[in-house]
N, C-alpha and C positions, 0 to 999 in steps of 0.2 A: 597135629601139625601146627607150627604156628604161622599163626594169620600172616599174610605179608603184607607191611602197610603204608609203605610206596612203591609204586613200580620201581624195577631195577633196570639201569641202563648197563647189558651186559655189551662188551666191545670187542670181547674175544671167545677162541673156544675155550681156553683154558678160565673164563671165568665163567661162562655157561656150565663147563664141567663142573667145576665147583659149587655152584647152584642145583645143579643136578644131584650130589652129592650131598649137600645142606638137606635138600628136601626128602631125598630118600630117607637118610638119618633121622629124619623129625619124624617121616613117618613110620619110624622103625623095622624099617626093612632090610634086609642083607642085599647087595648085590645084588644074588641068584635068583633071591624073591620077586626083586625088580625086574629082571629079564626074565623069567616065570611069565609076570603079567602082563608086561610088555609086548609078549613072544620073541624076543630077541633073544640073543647068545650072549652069557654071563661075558663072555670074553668085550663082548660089544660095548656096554656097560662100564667095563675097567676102563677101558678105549675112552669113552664122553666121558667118565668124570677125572679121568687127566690129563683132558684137553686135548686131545688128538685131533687135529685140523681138518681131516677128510674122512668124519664122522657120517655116513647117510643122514640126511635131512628128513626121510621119510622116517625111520629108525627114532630119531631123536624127540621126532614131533610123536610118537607114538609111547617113549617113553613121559614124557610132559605131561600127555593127559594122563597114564598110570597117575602120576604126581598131582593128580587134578589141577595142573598149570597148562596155559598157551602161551602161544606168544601174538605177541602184539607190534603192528608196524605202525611207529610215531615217529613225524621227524624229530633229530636230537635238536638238542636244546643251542637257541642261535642260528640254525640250518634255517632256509629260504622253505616256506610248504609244498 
């Protein structure tokens, strides 16, 4: 998988989707493989990486670490701390 080598400021679901999707493919997995390890439903999976709004949060965070990713809460850039 390749390295990631800045943090990514994602701002929607449809680009978390896609990030989802990025990292699966690097780490060569299908889908199914990823809700496999996940334990989620391959259906669920379709659903996050093409940005489906009202994704479970639980669900998604459990897909992330499959992906050996987190997420990180930083204010954006110019935001007051």
């Amino acid at each position: 998988m390749e390295p990631l080598k800045e943090p990514k400021l994602l701002t929607s679901s449809r680009e978390f989707g896609a990030e989802v999707r990025r990292l699966r493919k690097a780490a060569g997995m299908t889908q199914r493989d990823l809700a496999a390890v996940a334990g989620v439903g391959e259906r669920f999976i379709v659903e996050l990486e093409d940005g489906k709004p009202r994704c479970q949060l639980e669900k998604s965070l459990r897909v992330m670490k499959m992906l050996a990713k987190g997420l990180l809460i930083v204010p954006r850039p110019g935001s007051p701390p």
